[in-house]
C-alpha positions in Angstrom: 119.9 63.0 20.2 116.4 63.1 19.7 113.1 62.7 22.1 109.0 63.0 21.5 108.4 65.7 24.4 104.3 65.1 25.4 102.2 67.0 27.4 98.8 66.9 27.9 95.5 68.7 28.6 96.5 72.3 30.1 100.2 71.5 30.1 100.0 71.0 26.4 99.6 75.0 26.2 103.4 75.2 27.0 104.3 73.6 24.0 105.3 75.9 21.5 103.5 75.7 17.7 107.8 75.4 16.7 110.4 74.8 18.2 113.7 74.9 16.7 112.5 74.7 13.2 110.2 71.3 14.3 106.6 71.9 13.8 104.4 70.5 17.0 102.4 67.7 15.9 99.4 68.0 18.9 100.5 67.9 22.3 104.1 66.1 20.8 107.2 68.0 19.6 110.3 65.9 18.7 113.7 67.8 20.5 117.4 67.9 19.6 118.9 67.2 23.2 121.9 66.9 24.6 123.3 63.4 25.7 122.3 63.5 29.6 119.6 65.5 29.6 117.8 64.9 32.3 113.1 65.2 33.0 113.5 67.7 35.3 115.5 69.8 32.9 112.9 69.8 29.9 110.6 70.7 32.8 112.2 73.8 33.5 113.0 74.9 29.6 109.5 74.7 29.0 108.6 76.4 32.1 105.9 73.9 33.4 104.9 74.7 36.9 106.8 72.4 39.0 103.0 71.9 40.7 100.9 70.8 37.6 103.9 67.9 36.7 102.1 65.2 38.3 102.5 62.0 36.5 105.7 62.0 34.5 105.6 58.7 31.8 109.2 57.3 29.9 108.0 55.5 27.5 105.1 54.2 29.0 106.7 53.5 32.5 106.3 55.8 35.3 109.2 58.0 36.5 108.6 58.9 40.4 108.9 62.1 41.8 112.1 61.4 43.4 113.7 59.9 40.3 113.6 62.8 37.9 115.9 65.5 39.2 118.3 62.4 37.9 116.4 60.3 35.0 118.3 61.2 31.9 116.8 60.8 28.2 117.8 58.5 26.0 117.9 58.2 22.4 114.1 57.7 20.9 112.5 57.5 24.2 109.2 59.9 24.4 108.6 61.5 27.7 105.1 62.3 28.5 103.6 64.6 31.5 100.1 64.8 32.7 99.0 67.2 35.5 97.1 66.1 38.6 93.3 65.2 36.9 90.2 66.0 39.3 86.6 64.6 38.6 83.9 63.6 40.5 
């Protein structure tokens, strides 16, 4: 099945320019997965550090911490992961 994988600012480094014969199209590369794949497994094929995975977006709605080890992917949905953002 297929999902938009999205990471952004230093996260976005882990995406790969291809991937399986898919170009990346920014900070988004559409994946072949298989049916119950779950976030926390894309987080670990990509290698992000578990630390900088700090809001974690399903289609626009927020998946918490606690959910994710669980939260398969669905057909079409885009999954989107920001690290922690400091400022001042």
């Amino acid at each position: 099945m297929k999902v938009t994988f999205k990471l952004y600012a230093m996260l976005a480094d882990h995406l790969p320019s291809q991937y399986e014969g898919r170009e990346r199209d920014g900070n988004a590369l559409e994946l072949d997965v298989s049916e119950g794949t779950t976030v926390r497994q894309l987080v670990e094929q990509f290698r992000l550090p578990p630390r900088l995975v700090h809001l974690v977006l399903i289609d626009g709605r927020f998946i918490p911490k606690e959910e994710r080890d669980a939260r398969a992917l669905v057909e079409g949905e885009t999954l989107a992961i920001w690290p922690p953002v400091a400022g001042g």
